[in-house]
VEXGUZA-843273 format. One record per atom (N, C-alpha, C): residue in three letters; x, y, z. Coordinates in pm, 1 decimal. Example, Ala and Ser with C-alpha at 12.3 -4.5 7.8 and 13.67 -1.06 7.14 Angstrom:
% VEXGUZA-843273
+-----+----------+----------+----------+
:   r :     east :    north :       up :
+-----+----------+----------+----------+
: ALA :   1319.0 :   -569.0 :    780.0 :
: ALA :   1230.0 :   -450.0 :    780.0 :
: ALA :   1320.0 :   -330.0 :    780.0 :
: SER :   1285.0 :   -225.0 :    708.0 :
: SER :   1367.0 :   -106.0 :    714.0 :
: SER :   1290.0 :      3.0 :    787.0 :
+-----+----------+----------+----------+
//
This chain:
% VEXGUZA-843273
+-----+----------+----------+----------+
:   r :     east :    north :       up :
+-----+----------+----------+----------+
: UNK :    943.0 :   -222.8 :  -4047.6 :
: UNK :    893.6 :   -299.9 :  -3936.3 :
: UNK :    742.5 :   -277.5 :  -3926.8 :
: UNK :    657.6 :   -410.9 :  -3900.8 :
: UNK :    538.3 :   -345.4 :  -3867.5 :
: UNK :    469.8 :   -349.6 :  -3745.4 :
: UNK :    303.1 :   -328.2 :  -3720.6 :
: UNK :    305.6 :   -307.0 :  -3601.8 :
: UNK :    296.1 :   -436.0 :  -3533.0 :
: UNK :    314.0 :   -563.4 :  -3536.9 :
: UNK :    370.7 :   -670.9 :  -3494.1 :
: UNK :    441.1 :   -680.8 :  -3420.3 :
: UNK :    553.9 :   -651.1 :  -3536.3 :
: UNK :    686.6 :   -649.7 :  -3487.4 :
: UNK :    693.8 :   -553.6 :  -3382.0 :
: UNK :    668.1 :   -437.4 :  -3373.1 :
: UNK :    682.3 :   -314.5 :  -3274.4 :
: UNK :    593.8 :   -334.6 :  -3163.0 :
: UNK :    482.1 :   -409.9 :  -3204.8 :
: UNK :    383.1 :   -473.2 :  -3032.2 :
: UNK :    519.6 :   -597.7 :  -2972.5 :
: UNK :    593.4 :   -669.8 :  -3080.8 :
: UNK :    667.2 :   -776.6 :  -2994.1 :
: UNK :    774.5 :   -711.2 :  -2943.3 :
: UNK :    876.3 :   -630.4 :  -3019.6 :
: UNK :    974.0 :   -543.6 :  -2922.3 :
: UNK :    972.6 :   -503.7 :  -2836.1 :
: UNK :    806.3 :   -397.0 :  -2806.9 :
: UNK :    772.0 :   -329.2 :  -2702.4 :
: UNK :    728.6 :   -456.3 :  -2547.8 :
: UNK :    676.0 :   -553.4 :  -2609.1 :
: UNK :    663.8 :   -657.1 :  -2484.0 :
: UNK :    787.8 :   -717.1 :  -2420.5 :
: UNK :    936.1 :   -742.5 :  -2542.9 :
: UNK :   1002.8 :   -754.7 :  -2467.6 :
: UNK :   1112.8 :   -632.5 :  -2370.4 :
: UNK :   1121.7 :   -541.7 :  -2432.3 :
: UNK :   1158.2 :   -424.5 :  -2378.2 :
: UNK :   1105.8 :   -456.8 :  -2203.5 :
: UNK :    977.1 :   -464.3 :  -2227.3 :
: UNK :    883.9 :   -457.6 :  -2097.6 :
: UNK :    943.8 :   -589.9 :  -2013.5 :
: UNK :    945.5 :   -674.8 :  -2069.6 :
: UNK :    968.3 :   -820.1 :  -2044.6 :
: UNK :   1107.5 :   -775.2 :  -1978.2 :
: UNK :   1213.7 :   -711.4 :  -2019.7 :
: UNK :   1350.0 :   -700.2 :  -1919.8 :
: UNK :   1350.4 :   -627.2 :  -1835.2 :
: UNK :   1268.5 :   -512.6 :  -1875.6 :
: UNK :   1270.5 :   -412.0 :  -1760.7 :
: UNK :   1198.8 :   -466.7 :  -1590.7 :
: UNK :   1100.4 :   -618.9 :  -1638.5 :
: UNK :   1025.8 :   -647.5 :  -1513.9 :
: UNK :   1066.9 :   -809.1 :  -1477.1 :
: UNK :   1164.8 :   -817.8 :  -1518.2 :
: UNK :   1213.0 :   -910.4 :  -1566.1 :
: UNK :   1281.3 :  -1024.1 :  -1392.5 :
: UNK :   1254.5 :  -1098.5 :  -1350.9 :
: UNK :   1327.3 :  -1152.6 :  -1219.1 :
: UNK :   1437.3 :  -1295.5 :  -1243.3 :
: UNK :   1566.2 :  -1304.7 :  -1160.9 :
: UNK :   1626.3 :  -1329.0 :  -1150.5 :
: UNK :   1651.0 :  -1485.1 :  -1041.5 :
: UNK :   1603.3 :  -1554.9 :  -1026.6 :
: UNK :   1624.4 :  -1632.5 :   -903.9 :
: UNK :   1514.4 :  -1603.3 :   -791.8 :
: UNK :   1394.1 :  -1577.4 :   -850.0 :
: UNK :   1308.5 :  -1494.3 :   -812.2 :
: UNK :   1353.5 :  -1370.9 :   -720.7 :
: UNK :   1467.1 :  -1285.6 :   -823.3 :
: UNK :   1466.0 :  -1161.0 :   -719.0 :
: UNK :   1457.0 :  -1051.6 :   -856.7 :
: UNK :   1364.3 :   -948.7 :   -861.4 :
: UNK :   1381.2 :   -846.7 :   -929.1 :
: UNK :   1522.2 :   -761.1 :   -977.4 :
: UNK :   1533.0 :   -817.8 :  -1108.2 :
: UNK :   1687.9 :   -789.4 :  -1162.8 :
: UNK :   1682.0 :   -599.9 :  -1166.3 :
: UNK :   1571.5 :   -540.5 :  -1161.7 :
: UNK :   1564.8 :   -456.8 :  -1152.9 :
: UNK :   1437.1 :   -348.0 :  -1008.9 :
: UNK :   1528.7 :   -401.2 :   -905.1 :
: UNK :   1441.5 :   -383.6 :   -795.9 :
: UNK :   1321.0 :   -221.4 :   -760.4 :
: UNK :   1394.0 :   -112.0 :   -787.4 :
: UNK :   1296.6 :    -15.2 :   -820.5 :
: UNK :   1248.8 :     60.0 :   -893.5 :
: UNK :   1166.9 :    138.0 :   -888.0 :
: UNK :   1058.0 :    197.4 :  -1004.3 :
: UNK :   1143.6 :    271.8 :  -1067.2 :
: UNK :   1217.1 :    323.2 :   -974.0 :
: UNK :   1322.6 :    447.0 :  -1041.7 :
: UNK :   1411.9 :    336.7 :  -1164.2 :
: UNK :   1411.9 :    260.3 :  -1088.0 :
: UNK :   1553.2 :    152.2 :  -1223.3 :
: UNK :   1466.9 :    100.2 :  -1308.8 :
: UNK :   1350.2 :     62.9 :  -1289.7 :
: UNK :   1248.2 :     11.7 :  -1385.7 :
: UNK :   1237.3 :    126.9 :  -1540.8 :
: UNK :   1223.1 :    257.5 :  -1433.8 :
: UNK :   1180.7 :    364.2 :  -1541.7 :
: UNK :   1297.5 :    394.8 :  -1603.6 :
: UNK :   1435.6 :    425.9 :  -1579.9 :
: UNK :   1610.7 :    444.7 :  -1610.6 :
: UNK :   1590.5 :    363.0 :  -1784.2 :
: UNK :   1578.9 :    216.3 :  -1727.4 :
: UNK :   1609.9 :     71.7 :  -1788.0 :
: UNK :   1482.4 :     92.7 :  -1907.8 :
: UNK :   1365.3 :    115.6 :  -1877.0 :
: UNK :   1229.8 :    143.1 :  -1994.0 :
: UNK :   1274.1 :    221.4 :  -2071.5 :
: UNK :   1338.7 :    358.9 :  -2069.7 :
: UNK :   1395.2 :    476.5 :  -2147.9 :
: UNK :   1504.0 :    414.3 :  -2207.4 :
: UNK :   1643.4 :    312.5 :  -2152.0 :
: UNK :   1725.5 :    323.2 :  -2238.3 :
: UNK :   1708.5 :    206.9 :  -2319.3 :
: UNK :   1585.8 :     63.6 :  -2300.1 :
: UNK :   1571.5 :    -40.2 :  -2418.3 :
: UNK :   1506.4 :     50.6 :  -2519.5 :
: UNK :   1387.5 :    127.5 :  -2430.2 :
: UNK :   1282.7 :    178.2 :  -2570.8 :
: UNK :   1386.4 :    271.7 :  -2700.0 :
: UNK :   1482.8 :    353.4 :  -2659.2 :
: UNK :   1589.0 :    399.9 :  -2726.1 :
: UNK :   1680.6 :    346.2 :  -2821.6 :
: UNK :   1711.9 :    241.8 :  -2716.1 :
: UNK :   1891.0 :    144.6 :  -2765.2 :
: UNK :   1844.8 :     25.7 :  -2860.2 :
: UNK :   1674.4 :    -27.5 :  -2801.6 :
: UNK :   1653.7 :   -157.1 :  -2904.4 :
: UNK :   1590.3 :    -95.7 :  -3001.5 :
: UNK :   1539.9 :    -18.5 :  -3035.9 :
: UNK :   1472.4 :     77.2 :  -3180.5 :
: UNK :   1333.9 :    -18.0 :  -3199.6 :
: UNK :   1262.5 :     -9.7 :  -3046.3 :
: UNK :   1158.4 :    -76.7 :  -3093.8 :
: UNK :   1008.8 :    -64.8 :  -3172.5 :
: UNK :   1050.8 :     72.3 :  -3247.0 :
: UNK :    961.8 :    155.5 :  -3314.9 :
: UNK :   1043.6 :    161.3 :  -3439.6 :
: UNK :    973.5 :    201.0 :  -3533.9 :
: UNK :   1011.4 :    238.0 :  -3642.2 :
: UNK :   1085.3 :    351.3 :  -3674.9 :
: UNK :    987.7 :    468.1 :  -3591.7 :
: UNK :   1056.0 :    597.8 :  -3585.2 :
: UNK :   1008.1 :    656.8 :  -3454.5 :
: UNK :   1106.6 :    752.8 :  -3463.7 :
: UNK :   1045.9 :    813.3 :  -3298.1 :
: UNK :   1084.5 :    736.6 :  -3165.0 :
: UNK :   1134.3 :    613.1 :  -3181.6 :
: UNK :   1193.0 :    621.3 :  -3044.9 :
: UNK :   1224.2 :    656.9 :  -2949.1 :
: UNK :   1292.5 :    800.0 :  -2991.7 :
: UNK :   1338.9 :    873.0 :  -2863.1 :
: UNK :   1240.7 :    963.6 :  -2824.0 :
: UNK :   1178.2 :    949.8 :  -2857.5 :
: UNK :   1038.6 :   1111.5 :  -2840.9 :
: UNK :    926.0 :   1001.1 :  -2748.4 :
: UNK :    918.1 :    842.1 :  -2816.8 :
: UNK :    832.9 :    761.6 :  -2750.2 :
: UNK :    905.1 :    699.5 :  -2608.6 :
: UNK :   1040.4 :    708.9 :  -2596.1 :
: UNK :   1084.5 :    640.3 :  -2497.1 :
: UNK :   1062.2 :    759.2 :  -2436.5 :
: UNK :   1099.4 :    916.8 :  -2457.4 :
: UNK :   1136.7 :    968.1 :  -2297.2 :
: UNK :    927.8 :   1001.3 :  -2308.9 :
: UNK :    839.6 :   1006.2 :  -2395.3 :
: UNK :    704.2 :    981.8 :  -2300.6 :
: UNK :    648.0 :    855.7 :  -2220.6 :
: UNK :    698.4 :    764.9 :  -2306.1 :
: UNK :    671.7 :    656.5 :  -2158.4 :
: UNK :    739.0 :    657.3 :  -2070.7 :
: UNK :    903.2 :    722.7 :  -2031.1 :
: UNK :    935.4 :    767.2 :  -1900.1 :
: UNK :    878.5 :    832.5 :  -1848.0 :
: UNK :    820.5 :    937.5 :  -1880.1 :
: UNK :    759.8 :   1005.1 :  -1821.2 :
: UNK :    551.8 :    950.4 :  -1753.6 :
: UNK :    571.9 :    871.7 :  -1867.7 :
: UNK :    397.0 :    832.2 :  -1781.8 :
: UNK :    411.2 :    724.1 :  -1701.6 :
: UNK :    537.2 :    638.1 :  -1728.4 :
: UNK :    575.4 :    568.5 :  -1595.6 :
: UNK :    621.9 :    624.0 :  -1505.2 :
: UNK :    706.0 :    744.6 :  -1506.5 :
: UNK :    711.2 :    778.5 :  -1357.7 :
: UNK :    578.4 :    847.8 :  -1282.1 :
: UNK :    487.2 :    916.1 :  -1395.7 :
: UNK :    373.0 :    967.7 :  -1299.6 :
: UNK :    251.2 :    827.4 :  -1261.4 :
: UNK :    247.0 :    732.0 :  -1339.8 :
: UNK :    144.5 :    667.2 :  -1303.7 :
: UNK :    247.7 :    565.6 :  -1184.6 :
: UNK :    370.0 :    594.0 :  -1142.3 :
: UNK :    410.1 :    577.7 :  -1005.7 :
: UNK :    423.0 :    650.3 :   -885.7 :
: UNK :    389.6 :    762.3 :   -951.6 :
: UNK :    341.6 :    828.5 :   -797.0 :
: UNK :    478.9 :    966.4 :   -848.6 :
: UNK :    545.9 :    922.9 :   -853.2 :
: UNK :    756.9 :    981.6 :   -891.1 :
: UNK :    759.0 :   1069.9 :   -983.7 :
: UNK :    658.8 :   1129.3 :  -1073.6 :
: UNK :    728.2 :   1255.3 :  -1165.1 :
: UNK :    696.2 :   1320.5 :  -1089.8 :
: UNK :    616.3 :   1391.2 :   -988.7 :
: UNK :    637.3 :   1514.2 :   -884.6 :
: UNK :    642.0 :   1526.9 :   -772.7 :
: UNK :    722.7 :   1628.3 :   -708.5 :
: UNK :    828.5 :   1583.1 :   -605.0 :
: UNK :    743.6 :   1734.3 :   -545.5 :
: UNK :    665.9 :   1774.5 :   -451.6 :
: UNK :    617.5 :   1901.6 :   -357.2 :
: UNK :    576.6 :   1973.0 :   -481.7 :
: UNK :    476.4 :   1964.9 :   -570.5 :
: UNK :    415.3 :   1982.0 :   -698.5 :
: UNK :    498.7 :   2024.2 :   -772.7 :
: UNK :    628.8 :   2018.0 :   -803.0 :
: UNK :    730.1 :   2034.3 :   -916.9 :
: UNK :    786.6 :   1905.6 :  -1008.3 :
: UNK :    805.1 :   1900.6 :  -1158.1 :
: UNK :    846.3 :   1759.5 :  -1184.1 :
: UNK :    933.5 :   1816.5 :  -1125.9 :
: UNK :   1047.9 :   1622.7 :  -1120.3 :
: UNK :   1070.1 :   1623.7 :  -1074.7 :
: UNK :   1282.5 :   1599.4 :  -1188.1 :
: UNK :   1199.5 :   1628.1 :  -1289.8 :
: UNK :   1281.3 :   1643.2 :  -1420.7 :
: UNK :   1250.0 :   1724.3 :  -1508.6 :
: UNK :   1323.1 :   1828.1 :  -1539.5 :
: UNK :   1279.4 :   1943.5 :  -1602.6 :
: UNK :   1290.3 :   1874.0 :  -1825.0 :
: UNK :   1223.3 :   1966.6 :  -1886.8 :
: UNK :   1243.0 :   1911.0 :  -2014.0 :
: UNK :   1309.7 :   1946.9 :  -2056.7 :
: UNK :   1419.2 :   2021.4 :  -2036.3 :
: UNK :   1569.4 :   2021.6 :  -2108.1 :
: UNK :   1685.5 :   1930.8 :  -2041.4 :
: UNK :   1579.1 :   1890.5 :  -1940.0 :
: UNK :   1705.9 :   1757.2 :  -1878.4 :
: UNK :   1671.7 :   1634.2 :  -1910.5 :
: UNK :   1522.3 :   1673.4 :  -1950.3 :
: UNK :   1477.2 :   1508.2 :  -2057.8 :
: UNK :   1521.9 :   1469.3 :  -2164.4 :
: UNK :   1542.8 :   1598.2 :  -2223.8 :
: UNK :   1621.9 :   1599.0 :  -2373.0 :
: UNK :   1741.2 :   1575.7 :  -2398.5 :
: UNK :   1826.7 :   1632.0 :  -2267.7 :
: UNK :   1978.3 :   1558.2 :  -2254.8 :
: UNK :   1990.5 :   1447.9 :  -2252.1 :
: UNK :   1913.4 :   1370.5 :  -2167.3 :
: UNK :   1959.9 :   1238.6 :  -2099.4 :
: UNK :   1907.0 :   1147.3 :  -2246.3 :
: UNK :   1780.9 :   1161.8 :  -2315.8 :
: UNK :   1728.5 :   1104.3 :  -2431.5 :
: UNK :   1848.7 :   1122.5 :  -2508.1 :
: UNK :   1904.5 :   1233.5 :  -2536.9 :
: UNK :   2011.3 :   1219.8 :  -2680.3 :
: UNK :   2119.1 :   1148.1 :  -2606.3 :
: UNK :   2161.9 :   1129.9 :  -2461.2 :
: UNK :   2269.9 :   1066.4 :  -2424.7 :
: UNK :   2275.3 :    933.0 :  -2422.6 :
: UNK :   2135.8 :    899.1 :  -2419.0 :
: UNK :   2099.4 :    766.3 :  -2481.4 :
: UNK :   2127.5 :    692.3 :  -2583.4 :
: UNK :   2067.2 :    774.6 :  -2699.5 :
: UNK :   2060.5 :    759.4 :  -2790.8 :
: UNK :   2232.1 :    726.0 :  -2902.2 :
: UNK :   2305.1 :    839.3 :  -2785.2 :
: UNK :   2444.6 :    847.4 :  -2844.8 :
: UNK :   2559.4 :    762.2 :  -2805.0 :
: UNK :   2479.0 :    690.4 :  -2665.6 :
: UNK :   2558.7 :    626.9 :  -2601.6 :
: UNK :   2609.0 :    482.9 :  -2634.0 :
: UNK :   2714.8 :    397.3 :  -2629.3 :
: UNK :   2806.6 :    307.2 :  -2679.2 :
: UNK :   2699.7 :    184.8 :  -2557.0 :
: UNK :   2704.4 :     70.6 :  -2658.7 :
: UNK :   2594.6 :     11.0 :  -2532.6 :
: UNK :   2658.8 :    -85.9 :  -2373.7 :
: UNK :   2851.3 :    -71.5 :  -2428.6 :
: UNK :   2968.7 :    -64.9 :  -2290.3 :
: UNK :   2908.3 :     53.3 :  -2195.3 :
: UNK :   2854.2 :    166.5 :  -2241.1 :
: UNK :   2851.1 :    245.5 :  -2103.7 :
: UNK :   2721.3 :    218.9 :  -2057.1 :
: UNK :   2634.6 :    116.3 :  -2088.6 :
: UNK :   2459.2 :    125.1 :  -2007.5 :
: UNK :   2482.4 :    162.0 :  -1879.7 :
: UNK :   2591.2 :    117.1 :  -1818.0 :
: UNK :   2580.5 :    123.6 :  -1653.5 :
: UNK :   2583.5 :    276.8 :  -1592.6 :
: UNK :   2687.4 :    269.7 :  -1666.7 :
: UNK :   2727.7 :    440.6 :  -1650.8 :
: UNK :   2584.6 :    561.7 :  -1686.8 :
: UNK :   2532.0 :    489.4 :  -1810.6 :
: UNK :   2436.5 :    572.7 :  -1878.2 :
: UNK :   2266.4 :    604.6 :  -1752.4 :
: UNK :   2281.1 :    462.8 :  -1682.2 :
: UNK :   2194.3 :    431.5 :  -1652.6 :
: UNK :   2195.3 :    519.0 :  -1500.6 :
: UNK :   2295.7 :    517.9 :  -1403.1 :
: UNK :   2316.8 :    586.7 :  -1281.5 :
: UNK :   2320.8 :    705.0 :  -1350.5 :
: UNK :   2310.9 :    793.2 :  -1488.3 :
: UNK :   2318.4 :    919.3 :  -1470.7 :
: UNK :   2208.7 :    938.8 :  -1448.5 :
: UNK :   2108.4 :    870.1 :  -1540.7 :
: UNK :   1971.2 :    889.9 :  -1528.7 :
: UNK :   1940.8 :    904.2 :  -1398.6 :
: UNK :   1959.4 :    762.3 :  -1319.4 :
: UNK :   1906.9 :    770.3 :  -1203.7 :
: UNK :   1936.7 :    876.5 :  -1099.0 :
: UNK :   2082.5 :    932.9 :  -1134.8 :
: UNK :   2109.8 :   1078.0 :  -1058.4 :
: UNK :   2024.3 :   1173.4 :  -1113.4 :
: UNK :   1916.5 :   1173.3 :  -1208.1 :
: UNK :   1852.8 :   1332.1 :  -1290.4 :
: UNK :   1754.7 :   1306.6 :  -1184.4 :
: UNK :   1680.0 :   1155.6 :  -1151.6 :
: UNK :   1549.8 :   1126.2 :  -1074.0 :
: UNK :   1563.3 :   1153.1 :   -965.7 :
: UNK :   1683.2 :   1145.3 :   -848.7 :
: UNK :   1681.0 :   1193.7 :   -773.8 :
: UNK :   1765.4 :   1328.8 :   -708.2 :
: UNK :   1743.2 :   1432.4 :   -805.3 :
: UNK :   1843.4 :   1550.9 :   -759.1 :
: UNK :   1723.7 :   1649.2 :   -707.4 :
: UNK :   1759.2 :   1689.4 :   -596.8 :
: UNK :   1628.5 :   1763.0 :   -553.5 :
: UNK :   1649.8 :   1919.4 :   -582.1 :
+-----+----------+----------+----------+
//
């Protein structure tokens, strides 16, 4: 693949994650924005290599350039729980997104 191809994947990746519905945001918050960014950048292989190392850092600079990776100056996701949820991604059947996707969103908000 080249970097073409991997600038057009990555726009549409982006393109679903911000993606509206009847003009209503199919994906209404940042937290589901960022969930949904981690599991296309993963599940659609929009890189050549590294996917999973590039999806969970753009989770992560999307949740800080939203204000959301730190929670009373602690992340707010530790990096052995980044690394879980990335390989659970990665391993996951693309029947369970839903499932895959509320776990995530339970790692973002466990205080």
């Amino acid at each position: 693949m080249d970097k073409k191809k991997n600038k057009e994947n990555l726009k549409g990746v982006l393109g679903n994650v911000f993606q509206n519905v009847f003009d209503t945001e199919l994906y209404p918050t940042t937290e589901e924005k960022a969930a949904n960014l981690l599991y296309f950048i993963i599940k659609d292989h929009v890189f050549n290599d590294g996917c999973e190392r590039i999806g969970a850092t753009l989770f992560l600079e999307f949740l800080n350039r939203n204000n959301l990776l730190f929670k009373d100056g602690r992340k707010i996701i530790s990096d052995s729980a980044l690394v879980a949820i990335t390989l659970m991604v990665a391993e996951s059947k693309a029947k369970d997104k839903e499932i895959i996707i509320s776990l995530i969103l339970n790692f973002l908000h466990m205080d």
